[in-house]
C-alpha positions as CSV (number, residue, x, y, z in Angstrom):
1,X,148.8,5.0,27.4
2,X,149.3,2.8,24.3
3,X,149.4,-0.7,23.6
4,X,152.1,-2.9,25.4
5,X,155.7,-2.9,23.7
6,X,156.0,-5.1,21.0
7,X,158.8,-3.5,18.5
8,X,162.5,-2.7,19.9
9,X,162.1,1.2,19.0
10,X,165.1,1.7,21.0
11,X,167.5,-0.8,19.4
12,X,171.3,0.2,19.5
13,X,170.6,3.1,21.9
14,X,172.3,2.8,25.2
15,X,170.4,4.3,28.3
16,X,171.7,5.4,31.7
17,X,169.8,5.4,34.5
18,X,170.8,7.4,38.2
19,X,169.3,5.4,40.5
20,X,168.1,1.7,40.9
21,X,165.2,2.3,43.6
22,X,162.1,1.0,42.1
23,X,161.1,4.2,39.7
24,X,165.1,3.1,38.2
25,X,163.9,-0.5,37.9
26,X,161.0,0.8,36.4
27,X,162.6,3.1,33.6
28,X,165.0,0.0,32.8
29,X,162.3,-2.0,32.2
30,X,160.3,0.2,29.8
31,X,164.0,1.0,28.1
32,X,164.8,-2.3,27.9
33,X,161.8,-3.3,26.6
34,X,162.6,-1.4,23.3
35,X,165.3,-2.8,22.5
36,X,168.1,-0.2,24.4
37,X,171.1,-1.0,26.8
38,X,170.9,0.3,29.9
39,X,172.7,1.0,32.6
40,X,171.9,1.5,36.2
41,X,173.9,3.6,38.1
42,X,173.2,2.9,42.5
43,X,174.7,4.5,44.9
44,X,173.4,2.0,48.0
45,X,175.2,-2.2,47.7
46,X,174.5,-4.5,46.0
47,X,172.3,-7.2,48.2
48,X,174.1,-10.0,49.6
49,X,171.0,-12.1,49.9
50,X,169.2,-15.2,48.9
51,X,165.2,-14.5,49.7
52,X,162.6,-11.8,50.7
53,X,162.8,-12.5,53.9
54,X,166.7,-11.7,54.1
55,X,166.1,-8.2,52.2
56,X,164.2,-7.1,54.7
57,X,166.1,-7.2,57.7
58,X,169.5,-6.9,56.1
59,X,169.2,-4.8,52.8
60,X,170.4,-1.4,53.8
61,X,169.3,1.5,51.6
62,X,170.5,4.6,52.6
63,X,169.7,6.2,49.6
64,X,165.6,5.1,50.2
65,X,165.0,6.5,53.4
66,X,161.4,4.4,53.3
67,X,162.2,1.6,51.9
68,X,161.1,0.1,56.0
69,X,158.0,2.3,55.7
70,X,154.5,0.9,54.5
71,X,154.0,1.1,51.2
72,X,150.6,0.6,48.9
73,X,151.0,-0.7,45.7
74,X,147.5,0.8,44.2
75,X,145.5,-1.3,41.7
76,X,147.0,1.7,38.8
77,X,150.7,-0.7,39.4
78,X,149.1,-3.6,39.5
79,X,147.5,-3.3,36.2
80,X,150.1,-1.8,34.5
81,X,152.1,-5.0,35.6
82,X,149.6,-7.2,34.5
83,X,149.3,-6.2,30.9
84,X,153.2,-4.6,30.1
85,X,155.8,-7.3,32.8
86,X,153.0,-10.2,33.7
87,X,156.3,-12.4,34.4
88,X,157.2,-9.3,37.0
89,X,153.9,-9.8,38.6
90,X,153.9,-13.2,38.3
91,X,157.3,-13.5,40.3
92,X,156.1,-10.7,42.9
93,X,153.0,-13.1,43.5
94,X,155.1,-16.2,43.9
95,X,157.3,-14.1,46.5
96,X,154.6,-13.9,48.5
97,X,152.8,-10.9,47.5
98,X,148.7,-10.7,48.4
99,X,146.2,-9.5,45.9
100,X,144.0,-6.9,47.8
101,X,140.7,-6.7,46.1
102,X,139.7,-3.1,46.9
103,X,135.7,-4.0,46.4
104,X,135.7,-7.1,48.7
105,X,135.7,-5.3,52.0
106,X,133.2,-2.3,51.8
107,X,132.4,-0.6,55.0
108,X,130.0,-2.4,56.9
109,X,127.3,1.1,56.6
110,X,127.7,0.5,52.7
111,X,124.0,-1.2,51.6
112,X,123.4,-1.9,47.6
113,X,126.9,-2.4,46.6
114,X,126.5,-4.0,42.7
115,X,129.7,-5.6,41.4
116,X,130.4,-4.0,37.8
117,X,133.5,-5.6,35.3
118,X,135.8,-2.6,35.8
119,X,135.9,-4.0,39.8
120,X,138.1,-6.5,38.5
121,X,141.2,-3.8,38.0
122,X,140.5,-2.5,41.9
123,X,143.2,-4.8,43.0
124,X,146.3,-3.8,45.1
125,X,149.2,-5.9,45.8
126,X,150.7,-6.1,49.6
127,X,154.0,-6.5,50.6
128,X,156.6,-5.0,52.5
129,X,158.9,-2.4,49.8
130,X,162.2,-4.5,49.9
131,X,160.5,-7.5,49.0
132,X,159.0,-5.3,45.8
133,X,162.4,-3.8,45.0
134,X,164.4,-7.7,45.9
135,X,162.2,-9.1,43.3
136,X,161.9,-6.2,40.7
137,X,165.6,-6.0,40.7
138,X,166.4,-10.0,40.0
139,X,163.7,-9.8,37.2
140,X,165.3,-7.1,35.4
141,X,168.5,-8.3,35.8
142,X,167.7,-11.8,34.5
143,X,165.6,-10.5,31.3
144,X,169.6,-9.0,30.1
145,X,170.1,-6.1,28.5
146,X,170.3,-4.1,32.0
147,X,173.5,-3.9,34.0
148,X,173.4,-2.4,37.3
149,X,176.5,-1.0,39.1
150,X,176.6,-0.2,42.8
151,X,178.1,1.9,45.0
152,X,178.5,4.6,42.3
153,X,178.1,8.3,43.5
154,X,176.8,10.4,40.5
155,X,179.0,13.8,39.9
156,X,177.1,15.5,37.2
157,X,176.2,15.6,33.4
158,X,178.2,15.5,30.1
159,X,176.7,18.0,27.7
160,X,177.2,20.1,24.6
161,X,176.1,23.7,25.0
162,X,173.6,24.7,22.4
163,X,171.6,28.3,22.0
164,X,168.0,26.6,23.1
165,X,168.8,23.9,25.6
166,X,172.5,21.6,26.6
167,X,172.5,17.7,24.8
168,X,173.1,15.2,27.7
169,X,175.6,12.5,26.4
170,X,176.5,11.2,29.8
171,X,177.6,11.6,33.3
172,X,180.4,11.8,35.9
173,X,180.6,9.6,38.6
174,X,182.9,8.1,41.0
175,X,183.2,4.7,42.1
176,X,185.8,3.2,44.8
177,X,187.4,6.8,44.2
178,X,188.2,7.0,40.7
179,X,186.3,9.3,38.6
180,X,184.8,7.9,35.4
181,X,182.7,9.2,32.4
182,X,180.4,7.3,31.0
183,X,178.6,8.3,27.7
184,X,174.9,7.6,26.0
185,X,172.2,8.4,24.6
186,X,169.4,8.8,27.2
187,X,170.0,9.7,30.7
188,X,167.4,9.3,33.3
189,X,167.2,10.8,36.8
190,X,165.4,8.7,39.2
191,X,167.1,9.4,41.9
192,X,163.9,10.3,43.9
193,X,163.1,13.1,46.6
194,X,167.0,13.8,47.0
195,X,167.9,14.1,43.3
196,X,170.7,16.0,42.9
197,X,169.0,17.1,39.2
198,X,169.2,20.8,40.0
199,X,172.7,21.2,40.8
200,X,173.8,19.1,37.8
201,X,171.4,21.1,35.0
202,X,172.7,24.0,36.4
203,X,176.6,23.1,36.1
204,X,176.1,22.6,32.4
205,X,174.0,26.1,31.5
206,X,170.4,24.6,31.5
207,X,167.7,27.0,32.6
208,X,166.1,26.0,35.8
209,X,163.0,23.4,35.7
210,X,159.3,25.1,36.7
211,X,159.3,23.7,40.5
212,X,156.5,24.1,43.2
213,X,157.1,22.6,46.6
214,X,154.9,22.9,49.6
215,X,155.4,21.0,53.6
216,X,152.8,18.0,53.8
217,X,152.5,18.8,57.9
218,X,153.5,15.4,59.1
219,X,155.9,13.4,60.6
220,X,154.9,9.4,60.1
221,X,156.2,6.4,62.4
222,X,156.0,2.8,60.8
223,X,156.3,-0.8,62.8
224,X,156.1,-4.1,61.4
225,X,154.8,-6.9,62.4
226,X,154.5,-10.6,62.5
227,X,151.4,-13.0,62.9
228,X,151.9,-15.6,65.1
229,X,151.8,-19.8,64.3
230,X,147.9,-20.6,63.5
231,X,146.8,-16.9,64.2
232,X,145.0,-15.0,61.1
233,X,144.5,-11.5,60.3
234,X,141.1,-9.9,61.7
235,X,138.2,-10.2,60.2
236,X,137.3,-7.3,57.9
237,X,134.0,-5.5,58.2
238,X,134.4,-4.5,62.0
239,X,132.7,-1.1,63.7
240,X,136.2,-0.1,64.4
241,X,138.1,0.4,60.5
242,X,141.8,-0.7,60.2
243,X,142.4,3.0,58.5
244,X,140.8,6.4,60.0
245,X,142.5,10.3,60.2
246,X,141.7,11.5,64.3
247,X,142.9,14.8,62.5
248,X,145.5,14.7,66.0
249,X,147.0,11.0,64.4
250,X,146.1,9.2,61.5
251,X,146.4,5.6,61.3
252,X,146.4,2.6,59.1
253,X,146.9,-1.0,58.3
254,X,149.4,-2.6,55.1
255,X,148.8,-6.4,55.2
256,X,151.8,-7.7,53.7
257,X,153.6,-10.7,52.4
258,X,155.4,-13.3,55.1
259,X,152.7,-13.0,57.2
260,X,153.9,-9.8,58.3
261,X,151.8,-6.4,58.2
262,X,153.1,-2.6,59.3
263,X,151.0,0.0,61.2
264,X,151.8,3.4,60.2
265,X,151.2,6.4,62.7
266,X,151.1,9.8,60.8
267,X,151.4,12.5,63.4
268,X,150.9,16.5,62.2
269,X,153.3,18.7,63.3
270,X,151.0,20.9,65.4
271,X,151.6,18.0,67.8
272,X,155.0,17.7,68.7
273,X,154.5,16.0,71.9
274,X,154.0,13.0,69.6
275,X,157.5,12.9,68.8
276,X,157.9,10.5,71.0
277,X,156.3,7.7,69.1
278,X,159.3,7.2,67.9
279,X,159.9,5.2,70.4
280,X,158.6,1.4,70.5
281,X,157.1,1.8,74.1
282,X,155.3,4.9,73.2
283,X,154.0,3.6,69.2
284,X,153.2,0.6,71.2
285,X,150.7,2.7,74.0
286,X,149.5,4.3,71.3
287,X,148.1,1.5,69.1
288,X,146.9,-0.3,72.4
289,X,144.5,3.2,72.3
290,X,143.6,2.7,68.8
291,X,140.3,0.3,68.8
292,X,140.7,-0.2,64.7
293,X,144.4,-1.8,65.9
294,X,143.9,-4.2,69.0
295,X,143.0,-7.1,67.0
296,X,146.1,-6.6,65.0
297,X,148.1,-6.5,67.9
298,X,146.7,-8.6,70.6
299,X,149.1,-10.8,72.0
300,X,148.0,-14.0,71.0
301,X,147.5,-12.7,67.0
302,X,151.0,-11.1,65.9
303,X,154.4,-9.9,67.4
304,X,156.1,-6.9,67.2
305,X,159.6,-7.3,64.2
306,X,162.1,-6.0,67.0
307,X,165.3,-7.5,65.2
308,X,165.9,-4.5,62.9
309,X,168.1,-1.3,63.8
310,X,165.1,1.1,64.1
311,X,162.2,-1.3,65.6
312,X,160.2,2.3,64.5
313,X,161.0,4.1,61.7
314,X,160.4,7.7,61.8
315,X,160.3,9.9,58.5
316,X,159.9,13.1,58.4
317,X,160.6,16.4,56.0
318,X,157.4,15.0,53.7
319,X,156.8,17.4,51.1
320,X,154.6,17.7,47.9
321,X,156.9,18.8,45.0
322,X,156.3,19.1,41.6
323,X,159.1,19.7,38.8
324,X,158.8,20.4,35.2
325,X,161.7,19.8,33.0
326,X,159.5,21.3,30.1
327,X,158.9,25.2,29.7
328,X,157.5,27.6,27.0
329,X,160.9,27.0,25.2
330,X,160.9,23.3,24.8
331,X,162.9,21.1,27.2
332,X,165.7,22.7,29.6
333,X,168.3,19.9,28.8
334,X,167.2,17.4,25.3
335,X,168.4,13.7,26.1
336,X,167.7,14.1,29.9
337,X,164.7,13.2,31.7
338,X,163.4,13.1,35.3
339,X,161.1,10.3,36.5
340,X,159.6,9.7,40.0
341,X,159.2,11.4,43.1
342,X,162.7,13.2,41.3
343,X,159.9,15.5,39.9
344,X,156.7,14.5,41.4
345,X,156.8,14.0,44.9
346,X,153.9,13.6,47.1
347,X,153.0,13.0,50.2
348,X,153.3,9.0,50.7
349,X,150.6,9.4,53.2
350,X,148.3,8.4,50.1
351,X,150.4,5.5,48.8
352,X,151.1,6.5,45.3
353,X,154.7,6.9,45.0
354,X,155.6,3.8,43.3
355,X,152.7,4.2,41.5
356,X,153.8,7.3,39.7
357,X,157.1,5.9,39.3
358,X,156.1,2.7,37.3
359,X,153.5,5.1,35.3
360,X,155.8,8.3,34.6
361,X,158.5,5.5,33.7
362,X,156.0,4.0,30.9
363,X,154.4,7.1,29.6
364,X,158.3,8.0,28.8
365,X,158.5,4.8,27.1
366,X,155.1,5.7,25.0
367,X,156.7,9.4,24.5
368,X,159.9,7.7,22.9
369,X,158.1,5.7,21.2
370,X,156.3,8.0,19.0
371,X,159.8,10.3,19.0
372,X,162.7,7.8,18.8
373,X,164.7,9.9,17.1
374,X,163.4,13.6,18.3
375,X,164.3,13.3,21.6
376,X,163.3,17.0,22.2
377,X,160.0,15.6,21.2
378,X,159.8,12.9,23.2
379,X,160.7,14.8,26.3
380,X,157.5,17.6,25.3
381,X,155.5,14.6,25.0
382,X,156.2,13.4,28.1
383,X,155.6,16.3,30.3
384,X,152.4,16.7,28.2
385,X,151.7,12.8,29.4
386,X,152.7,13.7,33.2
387,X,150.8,16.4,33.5
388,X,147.4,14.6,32.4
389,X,147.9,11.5,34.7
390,X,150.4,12.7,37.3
391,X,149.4,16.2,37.9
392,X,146.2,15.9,39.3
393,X,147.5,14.0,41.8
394,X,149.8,16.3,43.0
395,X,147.5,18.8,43.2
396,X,145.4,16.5,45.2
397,X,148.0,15.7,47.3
398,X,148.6,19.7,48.1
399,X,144.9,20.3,48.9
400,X,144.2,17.4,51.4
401,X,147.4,18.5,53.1
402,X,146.6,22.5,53.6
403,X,143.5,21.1,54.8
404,X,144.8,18.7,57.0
405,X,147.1,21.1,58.8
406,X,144.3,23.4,59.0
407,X,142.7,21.3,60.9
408,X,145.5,20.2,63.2
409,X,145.9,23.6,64.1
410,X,142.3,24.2,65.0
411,X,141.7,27.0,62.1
412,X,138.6,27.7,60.3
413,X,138.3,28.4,56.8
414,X,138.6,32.0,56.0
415,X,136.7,32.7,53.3
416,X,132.6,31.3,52.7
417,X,133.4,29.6,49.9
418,X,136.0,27.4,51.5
419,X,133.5,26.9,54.5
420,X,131.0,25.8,52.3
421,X,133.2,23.5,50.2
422,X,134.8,22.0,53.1
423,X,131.3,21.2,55.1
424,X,130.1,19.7,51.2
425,X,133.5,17.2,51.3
426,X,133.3,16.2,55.2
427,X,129.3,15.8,55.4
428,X,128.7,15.3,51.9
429,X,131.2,13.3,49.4
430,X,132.9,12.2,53.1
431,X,129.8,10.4,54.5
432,X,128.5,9.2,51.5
433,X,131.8,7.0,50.7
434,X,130.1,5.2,53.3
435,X,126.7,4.7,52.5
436,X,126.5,5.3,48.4
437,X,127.7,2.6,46.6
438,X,128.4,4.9,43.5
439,X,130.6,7.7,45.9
440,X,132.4,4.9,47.2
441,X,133.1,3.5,43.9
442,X,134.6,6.4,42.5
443,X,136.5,7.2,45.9
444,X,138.1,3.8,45.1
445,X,139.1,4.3,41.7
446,X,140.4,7.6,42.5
447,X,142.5,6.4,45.3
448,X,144.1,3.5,43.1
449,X,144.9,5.9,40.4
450,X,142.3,4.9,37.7
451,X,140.8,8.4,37.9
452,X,142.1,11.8,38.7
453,X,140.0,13.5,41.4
454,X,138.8,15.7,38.7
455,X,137.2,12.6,36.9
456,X,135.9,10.9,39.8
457,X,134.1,13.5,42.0
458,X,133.6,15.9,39.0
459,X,130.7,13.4,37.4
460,X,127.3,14.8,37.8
461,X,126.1,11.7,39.6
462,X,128.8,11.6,42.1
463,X,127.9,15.5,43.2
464,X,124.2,15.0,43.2
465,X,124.4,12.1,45.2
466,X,127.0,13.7,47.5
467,X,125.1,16.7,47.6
468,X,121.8,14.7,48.7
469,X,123.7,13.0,51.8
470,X,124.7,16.5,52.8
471,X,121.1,18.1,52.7
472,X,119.9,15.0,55.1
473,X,122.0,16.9,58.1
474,X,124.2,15.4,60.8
475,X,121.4,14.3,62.6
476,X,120.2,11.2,59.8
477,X,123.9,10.8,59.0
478,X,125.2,9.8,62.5
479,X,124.1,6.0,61.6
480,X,127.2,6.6,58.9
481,X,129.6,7.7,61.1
482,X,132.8,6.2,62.2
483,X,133.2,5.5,66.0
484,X,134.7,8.6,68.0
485,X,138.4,8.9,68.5
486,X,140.2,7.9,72.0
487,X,140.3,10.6,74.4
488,X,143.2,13.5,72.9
489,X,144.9,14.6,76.1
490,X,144.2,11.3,78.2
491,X,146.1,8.7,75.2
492,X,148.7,11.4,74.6
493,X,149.5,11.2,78.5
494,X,149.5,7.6,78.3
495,X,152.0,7.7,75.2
496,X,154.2,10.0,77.2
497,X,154.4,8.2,80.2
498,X,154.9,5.1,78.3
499,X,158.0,6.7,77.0
């Protein structure tokens, strides 16, 4: 990516943006940035609130099914706040939000950990979503140039045929029941995993986008909590990790700001009898199962957040999705571009939603920037962009799931070559993210988005010191090795009857 902004490339153009979520607040921010005027079209209210704390339990966002959900906001976000909208991260910080430093808490098998300068960007921020999207949205607002409009329902796209691809000029929406057209010169959908996209390139002649789209396998359940007066978090560094995959349930830990913190469940769906977590009894049962959550949840260290409509929120119909608006012919539709989990959607399992949002929304910034007036260009320039940093991830994201699921559903790998490369990642790269300081190093960097997994488990010194932890055996690596998951049948009983 280049250099922060520092010329209004984009002066006198005005920008529309479907959807004010936080990819939308995102793309007005690089937009704005250069100079153009934007517009944010929202289908969910306007917040009728004063603080944080307020979003949270009263902010309703219908059109952000996991806005309640645990979110990571990797150190790739962070970053990119710190050297493009420091006043953003600035004002997230003063809200309340935490500065995870990824490198402070190693796992406790981990010997010969050597702090290097690049530690410094492994930071991720924690808080709860609304509080991220409550302050993103008052900081755009205040820096002018950006009007948002709620309660607006996006009909389709104003365009003028042409023999290659339509021209966006606009879009169709209707607000309080009257239709209205509103024109410009950029439209952006980031309308996330329910963009309507398709329907509306279709209406006006484009040719369909390149799309792959495959099932994640899971079904999560999120509950937030509070830490009680005087009480503190746990301690880090414990036998028992606040994050671990039982391949049956995965589990994990988002400290967050307000002294709150959510517990995410992620249940495959080769285990439907877990369907019931959805319940607060039964996610309750099941975390008092989990040994890497009792000190969360003892009673005299935090409370469950009962006050909201769904004490657990239950999300399912995950998918990894990728969409290219960019084909052997140039773009489908010139003046209209797709940010977000509106063309890259992935499973949220590894935390990197908003991530890609911010990212995609600045590398279309960059792509403008070196087309302002070729907006054909600009849009080749920015698929070439997503598909460097934001592919990879993806495919990632499609891999760990197939083999997820695989193991859910108690299969072996078919062929040798999977065998082998699936015994390499659990008893090589897997184990040694415990006990090699470099393996873990680059598992961290790929997991905040620094590098693609390509980059980080592709260097020569990460497979040869992978590789040596795997030639030691099971037998020397068992001193690595996380504690044993509770009992299958016995906890799932439990959870049942608790329900």
């Amino acid at each position: 990516m280049s250099a922060p902004v520092d010329t209004p490339t984009l002066a006198g153009r005005q920008a529309i943006v479907i959807g004010g979520g936080i990819t939308g607040l995102a793309a007005s921010l690089a937009l704005s940035a250069r100079g153009a005027r934007v517009t944010v079209l929202e289908r969910d209210s306007q917040p009728e609130v004063a603080s944080a704390t307020e979003a949270f339990a009263a902010w309703e966002r219908k059109g952000a099914t996991q806005v309640r959900h645990s979110h990571a906001f990797l150190g790739r976000l962070r970053k990119l706040l710190r050297e493009r909208h420091p006043e953003l991260l600035d004002a997230l910080l003063a809200a309340g939000a935490r500065e995870l430093r990824m490198m402070d808490n190693p796992p406790p098998t981990l010997r010969g950990l050597q702090r290097e300068p690049e530690d410094e960007e492994l930071v991720a921020l924690g808080c709860r979503r609304t509080t991220f999207e409550w302050v993103a949205r008052r900081y755009v607002l205040d820096r002018g140039g950006v009007t948002v409009m709620s309660d607006v329902t996006v009909s389709g796209l104003i365009a003028a045929p042409a023999a290659v691809a339509p021209t966006v000029s606009g879009v169709r929406y209707v607000r309080g029941g009257v239709a209205v057209e509103l024109r410009g010169d950029i439209v952006i959908d980031a309308g996330g995993r329910t963009s309507h996209a398709l329907e509306w390139l279709a209406s006006i002649g484009a040719r369909p986008p390149i799309e792959q789209t495959e099932a994640s396998g899971v079904v999560y359940y999120t509950r937030f909590y509070r830490l009680l007066s005087g009480a503190s978090e746990p301690l880090p560094g414990g036998r028992h990790p606040s994050a671990a995959d039982f391949n049956w349930v995965k589990y994990a830990v988002f400290p967050a700001d307000d002294r709150t913190f959510s517990i995410t469940l992620a249940v495959p769906l080769a285990f439907p009898r877990l369907k019931v977590l959805a319940r607060a009894a039964a996610f309750d049962e099941m975390v008092r199962n989990i040994p890497g959550l009792i000190p969360w949840t003892a009673p005299d260290v935090s409370q469950p957040i009962n006050n909201l409509q769904h004490p657990v929120q239950a999300m399912g119909g995950l998918i990894n999705r990728l969409r290219r608006f960019v084909d052997e012919q140039g773009p489908i539709a010139v003046g209209f571009f797709v940010l977000g989990d509106a063309a890259y959607c992935t499973n949220p399992l590894y935390g990197r939603g908003c991530a890609q949002g911010f990212l995609h929304a600045e590398l279309l910034g960059d792509a403008l920037d070196a087309h302002p007036s070729d907006l054909a260009a600009a849009a080749v320039a920015l698929d070439r962009g997503a598909r460097a940093e934001i592919e990879p991830f993806y495919r990632a994201s499609v891999l760990a799931d197939r083999e997820a699921v695989r193991k859910a559903e108690g299969r072996k790998p078919r062929r040798l070559v999977n065998r082998v490369r699936t015994r390499f990642f659990e008893d090589g790269v897997g184990v040694a993210t415990r006990c090699d300081p470099v393996v873990f190093r680059a598992f961290i960097r790929m997991m905040n988005m620094f590098e693609t997994p390509e980059q980080a488990f592709g260097r020569p010194e990460v497979i040869l010191r992978s590789l040596w932890v795997w030639l030691r055996g099971r037998r020397y690596n068992r001193r690595y090795a996380l504690p044993p998951p509770p009992p299958l049948e016995e906890t799932v009983a439990r959870v049942e009857a608790a329900a």
